[in-house]
C-alpha positions as CSV (number, residue, x, y, z in Angstrom):
1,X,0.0,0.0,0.0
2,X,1.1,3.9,-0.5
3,X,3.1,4.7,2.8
4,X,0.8,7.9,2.8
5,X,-2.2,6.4,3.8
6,X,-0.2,4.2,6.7
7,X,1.9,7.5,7.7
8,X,-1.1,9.5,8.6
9,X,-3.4,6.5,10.3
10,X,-0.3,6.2,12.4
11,X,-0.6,10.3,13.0
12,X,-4.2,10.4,13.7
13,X,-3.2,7.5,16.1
14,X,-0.8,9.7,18.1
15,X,2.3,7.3,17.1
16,X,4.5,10.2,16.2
17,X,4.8,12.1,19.1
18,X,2.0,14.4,18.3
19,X,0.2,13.0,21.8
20,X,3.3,13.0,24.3
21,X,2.0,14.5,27.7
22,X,-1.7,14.1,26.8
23,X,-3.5,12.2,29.9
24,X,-4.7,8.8,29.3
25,X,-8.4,10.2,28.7
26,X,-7.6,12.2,26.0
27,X,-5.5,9.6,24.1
28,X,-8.5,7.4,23.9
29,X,-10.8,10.1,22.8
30,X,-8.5,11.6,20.0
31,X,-7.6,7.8,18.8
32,X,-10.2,5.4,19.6
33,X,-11.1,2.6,22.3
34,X,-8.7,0.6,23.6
35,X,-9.7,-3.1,23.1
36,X,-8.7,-5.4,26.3
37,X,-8.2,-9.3,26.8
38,X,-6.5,-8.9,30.2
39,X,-3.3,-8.2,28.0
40,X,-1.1,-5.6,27.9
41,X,-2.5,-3.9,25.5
42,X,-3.6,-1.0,27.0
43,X,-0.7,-0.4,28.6
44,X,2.0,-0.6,25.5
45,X,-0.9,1.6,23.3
46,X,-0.9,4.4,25.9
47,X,2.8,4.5,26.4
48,X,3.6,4.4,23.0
49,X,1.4,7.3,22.7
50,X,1.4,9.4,25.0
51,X,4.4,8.2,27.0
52,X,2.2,7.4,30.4
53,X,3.3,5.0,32.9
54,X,1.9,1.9,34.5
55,X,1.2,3.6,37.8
56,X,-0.1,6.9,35.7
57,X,-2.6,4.9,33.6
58,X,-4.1,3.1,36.8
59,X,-4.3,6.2,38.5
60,X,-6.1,7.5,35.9
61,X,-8.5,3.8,36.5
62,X,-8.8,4.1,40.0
63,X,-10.3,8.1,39.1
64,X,-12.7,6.8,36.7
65,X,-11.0,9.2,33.9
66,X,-10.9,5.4,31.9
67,X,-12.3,2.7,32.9
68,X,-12.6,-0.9,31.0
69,X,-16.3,-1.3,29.3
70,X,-18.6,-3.9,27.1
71,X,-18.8,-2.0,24.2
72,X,-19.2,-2.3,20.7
73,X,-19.8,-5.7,19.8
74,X,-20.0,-6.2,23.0
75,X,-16.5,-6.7,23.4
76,X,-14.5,-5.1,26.6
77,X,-12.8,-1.9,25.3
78,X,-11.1,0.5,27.8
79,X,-12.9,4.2,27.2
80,X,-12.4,7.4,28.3
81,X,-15.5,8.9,30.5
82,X,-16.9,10.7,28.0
83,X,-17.8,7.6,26.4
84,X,-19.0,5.7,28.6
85,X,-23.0,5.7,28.3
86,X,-21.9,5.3,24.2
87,X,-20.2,2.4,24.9
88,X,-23.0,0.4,27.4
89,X,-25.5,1.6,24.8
90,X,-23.8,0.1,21.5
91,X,-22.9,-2.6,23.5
92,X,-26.0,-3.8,25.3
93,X,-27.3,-6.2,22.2
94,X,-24.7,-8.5,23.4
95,X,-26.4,-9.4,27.2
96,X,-29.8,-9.0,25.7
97,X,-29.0,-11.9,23.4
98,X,-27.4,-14.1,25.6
99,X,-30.8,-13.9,27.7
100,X,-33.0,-14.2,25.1
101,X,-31.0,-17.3,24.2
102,X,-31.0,-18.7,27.4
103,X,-35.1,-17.7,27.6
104,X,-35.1,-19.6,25.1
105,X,-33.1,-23.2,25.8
106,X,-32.9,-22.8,29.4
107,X,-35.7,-21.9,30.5
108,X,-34.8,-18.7,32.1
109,X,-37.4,-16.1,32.4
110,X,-37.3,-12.5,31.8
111,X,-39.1,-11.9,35.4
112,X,-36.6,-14.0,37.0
113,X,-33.6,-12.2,35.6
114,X,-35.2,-9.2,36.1
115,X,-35.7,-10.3,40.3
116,X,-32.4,-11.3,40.3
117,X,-30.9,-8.0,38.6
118,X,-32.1,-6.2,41.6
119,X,-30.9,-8.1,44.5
120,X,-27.8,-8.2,42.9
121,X,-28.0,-4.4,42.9
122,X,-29.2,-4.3,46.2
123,X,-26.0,-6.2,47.3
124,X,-23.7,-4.0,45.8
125,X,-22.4,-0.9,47.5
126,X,-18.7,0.8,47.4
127,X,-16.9,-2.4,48.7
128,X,-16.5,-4.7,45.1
129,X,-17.5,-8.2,46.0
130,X,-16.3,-10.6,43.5
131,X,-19.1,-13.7,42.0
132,X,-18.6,-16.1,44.6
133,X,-19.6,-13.3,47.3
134,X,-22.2,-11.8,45.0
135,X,-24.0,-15.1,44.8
136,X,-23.8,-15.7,48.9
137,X,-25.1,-12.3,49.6
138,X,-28.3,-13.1,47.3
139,X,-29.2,-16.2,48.2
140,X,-32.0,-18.5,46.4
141,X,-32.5,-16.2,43.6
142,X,-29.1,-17.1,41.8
143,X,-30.2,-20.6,40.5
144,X,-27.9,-23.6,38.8
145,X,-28.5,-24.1,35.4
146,X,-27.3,-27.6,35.5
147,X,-25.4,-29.1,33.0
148,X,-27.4,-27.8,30.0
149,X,-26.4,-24.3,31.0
150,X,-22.6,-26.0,31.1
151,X,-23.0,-26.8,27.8
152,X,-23.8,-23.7,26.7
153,X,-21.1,-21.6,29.0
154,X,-23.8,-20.2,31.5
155,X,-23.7,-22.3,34.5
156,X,-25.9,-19.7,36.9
157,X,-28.2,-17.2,35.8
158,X,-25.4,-14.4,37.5
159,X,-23.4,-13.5,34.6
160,X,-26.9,-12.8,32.9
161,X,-27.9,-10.2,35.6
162,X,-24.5,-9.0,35.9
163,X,-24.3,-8.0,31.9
164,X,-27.5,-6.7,32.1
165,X,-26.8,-4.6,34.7
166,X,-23.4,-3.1,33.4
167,X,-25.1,-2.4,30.0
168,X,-27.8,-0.3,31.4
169,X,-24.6,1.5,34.1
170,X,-26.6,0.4,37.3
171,X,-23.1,-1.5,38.1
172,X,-19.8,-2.0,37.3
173,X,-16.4,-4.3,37.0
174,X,-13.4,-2.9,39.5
175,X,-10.2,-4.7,38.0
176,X,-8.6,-6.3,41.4
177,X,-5.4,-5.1,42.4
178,X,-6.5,-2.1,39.7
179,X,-4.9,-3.7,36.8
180,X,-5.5,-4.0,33.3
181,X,-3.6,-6.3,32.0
182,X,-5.7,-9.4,33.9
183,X,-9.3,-10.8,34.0
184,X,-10.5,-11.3,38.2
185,X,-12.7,-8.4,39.3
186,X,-15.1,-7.2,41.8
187,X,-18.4,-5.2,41.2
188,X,-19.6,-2.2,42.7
189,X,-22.5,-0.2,42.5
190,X,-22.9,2.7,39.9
191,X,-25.7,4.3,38.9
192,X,-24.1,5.8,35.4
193,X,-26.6,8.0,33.5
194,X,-26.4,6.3,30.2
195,X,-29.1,8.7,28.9
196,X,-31.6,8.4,26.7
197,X,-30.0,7.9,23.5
198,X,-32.6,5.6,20.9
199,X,-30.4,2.8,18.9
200,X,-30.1,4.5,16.0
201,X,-28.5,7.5,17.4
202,X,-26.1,5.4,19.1
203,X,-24.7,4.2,16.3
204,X,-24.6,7.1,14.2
205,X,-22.4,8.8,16.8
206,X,-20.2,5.7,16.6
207,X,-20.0,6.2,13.1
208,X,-18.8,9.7,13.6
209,X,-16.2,8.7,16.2
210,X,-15.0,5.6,14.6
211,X,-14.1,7.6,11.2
212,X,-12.3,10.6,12.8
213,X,-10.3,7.6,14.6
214,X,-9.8,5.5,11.6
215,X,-9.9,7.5,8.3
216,X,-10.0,6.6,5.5
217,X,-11.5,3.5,6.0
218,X,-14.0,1.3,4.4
219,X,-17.3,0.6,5.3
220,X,-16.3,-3.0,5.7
221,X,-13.5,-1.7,8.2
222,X,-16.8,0.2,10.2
223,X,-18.5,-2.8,9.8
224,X,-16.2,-5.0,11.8
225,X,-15.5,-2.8,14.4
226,X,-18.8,-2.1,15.3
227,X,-20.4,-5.7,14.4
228,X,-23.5,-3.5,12.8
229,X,-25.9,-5.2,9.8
230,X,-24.7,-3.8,6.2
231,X,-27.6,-1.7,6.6
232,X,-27.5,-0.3,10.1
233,X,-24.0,0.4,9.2
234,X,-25.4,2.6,6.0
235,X,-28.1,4.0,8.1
236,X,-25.3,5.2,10.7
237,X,-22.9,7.1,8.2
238,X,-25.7,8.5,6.4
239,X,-25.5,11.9,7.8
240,X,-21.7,12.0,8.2
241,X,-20.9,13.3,4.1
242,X,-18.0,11.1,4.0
243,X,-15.3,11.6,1.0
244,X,-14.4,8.8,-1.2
245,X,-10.7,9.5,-1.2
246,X,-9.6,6.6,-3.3
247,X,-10.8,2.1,-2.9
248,X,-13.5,2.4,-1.4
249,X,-11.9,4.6,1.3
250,X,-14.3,7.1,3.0
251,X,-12.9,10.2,5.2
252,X,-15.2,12.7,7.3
253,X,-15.0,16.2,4.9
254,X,-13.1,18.0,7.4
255,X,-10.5,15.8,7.4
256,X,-9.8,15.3,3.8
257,X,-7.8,18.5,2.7
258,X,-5.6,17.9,6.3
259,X,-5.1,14.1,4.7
260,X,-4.1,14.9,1.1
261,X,-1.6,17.4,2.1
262,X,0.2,15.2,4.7
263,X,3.7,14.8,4.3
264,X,4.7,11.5,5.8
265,X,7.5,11.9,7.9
266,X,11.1,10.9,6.1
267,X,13.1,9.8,9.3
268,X,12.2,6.3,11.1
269,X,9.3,6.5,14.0
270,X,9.3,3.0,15.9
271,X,6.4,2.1,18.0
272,X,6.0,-1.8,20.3
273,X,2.8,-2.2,20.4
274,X,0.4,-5.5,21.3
275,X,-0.9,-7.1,18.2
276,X,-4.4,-5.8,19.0
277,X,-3.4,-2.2,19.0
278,X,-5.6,0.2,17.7
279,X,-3.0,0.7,14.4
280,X,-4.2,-2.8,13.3
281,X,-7.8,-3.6,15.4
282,X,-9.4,-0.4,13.6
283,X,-9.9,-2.0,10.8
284,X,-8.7,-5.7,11.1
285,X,-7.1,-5.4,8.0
286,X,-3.4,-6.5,8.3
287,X,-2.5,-6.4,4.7
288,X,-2.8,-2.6,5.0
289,X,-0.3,-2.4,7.3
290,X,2.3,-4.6,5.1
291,X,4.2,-4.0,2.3
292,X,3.3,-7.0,-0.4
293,X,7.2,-8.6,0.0
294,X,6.3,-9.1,3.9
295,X,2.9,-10.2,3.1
296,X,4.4,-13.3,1.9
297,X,6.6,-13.8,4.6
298,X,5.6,-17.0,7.3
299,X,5.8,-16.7,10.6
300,X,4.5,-19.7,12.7
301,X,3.8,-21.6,9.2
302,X,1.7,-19.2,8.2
303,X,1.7,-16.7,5.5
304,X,1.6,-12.9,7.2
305,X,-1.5,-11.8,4.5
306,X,-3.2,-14.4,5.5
307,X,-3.8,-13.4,8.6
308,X,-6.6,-11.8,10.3
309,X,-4.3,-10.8,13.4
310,X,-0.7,-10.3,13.7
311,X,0.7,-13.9,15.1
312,X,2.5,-11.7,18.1
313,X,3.3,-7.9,19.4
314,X,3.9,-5.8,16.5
315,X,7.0,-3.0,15.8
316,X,5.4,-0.5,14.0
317,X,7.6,2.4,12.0
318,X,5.1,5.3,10.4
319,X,2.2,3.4,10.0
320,X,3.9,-0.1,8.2
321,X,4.3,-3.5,10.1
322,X,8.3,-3.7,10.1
323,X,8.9,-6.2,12.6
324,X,7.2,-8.7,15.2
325,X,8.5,-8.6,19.0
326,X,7.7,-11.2,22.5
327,X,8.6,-10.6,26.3
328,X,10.9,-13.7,27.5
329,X,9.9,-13.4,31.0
330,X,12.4,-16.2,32.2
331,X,15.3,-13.6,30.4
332,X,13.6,-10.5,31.0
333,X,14.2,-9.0,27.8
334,X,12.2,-8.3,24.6
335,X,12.9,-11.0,21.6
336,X,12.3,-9.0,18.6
337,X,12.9,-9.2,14.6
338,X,12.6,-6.8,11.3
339,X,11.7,-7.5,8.1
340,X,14.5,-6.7,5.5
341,X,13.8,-3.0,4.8
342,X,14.6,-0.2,2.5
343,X,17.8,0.8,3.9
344,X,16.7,3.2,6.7
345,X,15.1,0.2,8.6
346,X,17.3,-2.6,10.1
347,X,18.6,-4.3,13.0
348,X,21.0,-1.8,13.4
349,X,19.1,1.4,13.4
350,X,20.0,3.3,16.4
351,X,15.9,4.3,16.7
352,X,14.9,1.2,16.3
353,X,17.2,-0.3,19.0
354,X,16.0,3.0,21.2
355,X,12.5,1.7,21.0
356,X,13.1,-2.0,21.7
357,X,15.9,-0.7,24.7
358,X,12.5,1.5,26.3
359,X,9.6,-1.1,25.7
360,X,11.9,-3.6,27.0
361,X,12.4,-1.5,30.6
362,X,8.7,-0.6,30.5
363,X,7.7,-4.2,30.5
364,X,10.2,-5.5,32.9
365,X,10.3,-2.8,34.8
366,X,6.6,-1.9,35.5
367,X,4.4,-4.4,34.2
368,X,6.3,-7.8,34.8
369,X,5.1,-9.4,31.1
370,X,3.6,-8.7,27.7
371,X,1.0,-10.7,28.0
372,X,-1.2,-10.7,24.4
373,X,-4.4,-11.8,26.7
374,X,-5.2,-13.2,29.6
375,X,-4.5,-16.6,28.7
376,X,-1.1,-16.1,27.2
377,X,1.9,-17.6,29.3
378,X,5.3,-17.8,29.2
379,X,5.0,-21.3,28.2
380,X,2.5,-21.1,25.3
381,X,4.7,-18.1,23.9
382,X,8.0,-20.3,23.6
383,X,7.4,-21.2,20.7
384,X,7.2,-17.9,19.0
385,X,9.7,-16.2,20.8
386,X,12.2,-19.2,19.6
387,X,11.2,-18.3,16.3
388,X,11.8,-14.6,16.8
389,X,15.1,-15.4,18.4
390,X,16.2,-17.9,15.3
């Protein structure tokens, strides 16, 4: 792809320096939700952009200037405030559904999820009380669903009060130990004015946000962010007037004089970011980010434009995918590698080293590991940092 486009998705996303000194909040307003897995996502994306540490981003957690949300496709993002009530509303389909389906094969009423969702909110107070305590302090009215509801990953009806009541901002998730990068939490009582937006409106101002995030991108790349029909996804960018500015690729007007006259930067800018960084998860579109000659490259036995997601962290320079990168906790260093570049881009290159030299002291140094979610170990990520390090 032209390094133009790539150049100024990675300056709208703050990976030049434009953002350095900007608080968390602001970050993630300017350049889009942060999606979490209990990785370290959050934490390399913030860094990288606005140069905030571990102890400043959970600061800003523990004020409630970010916080980690359902949203759009029901997926946890982390959101700055102003976004909150637009996140729980685009987001809601997602419990709805899962009650309706259990309604429907479990026979799990709406009146009984509806009793529940108020002793659990009666329970709550300032002091977050993790499942097992939520369940003890309400008694009969959290009911087994036996080994049908097993089957189906809903062994209680909790979790189906519990998203219900986070969607509508009645309660909320408090990370324990007020970490990120890890999936245990307690809930608290909220009471979040989510207002009274209709669906529709909802999504049209997730429209507007997602394209002065993401543009130029397809309606495709909307599409998949926000998990909307083809035609609610027309029906939200109606009133927006995007540009065609080339493929398919639409841009909000006021951005597109800014965009045609941007002058990608001519000197190296190396970002370490996790693989489901905003640069990429936008649009879930990895061949935009490569060049074609490392498209065709393998990692892991598989072909790079192949891919849906990058197969580990991603080094970044204006924009393009140069390079793939790991945390070996055991060594404590970051195992990295570069594709063969264009002669400003290499091993050697006394940014790029720079970057790997800070990531590496940010990770060891304040978060511990890189993990890409939750689940990710040092021992199920052997086998790609072996392949980094060969």
């Amino acid at each position: 792809m032209d390094p133009h486009p790539r150049a100024w998705w990675a300056h709208r996303q703050g990976l030049d320096g434009t953002l350095l000194g900007a608080a968390p909040a602001d970050v993630l307003a300017r350049t889009g939700w942060a999606r979490s897995v209990g990785g370290s996502g959050p934490y390399l994306g913030l860094r990288a952009r606005c140069g905030a540490s571990r102890e400043e981003i959970d600061a800003a957690v523990a004020r409630l200037e970010i916080h980690e949300l359902p949203a759009a496709r029901g997926c946890a993002y982390v959101l700055p405030a102003a976004d909150y009530a637009l996140g729980l509303t685009v987001g809601a389909h997602a419990p709805l559904a899962e009650a309706r389906q259990a309604a429907k094969h479990l026979g799990v009423t709406e009146a009984e999820v509806e009793g529940l969702c108020v002793a659990v909110h009666d329970a709550l107070g300032d002091v977050p009380l993790d499942p097992a305590k939520i369940k003890a302090a309400t008694g009969d009215a959290v009911r087994s669903l036996g080994a049908d509801g097993k089957k189906r990953g809903l062994s209680t009806t909790l979790p189906l009060a519990l998203g219900l009541l986070q969607a509508r901002g009645l309660i909320r998730r408090v990370p324990v130990g007020g970490r990120l990068d890890q999936q245990r939490y307690g809930y608290v009582r909220w009471d979040l004015d989510v207002g009274a937006r209709t669906v529709e409106e909802a999504r049209a101002e997730l429209a507007a946000r997602y394209f002065d995030w993401a543009a130029p991108a397809t309606l495709a790349h909307f599409r998949w962010f926000s998990g909307f029909t083809a035609a609610a996804a027309r029906a939200a960018v109606a009133g927006l007037g995007l540009v065609d500015v080339g493929e398919g690729l639409l841009m909000p007007p006021y951005l597109v004089d800014d965009f045609r006259a941007y002058a990608p930067p001519t000197t190296p800018s190396y970002a370490l970011l996790a693989g489901l960084d905003g640069i990429h998860l936008l649009h879930r579109d990895l061949a935009r980010i490569l060049e074609p000659a490392d498209a065709e490259r393998e990692f892991g036995g598989r072909r790079l434009g192949g891919l849906a997601d990058a197969p580990a962290h991603v080094i970044v320079d204006r924009g393009r995918l140069v390079g793939l990168w790991e945390y070996d906790v055991a060594a404590r260093e970051v195992v990295w590698r570069v594709f063969d570049g264009d002669g400003d881009r290499g091993t050697a290159a006394a940014a790029l080293r720079a970057a790997v030299a800070a990531t590496e002291t940010f990770v060891r140094d304040e978060l511990g590991d890189a993990r890409a979610f939750s689940l990710d170990s040092p021992k199920s990520r052997e086998p790609r940092v072996a392949e980094l390090r060969g």
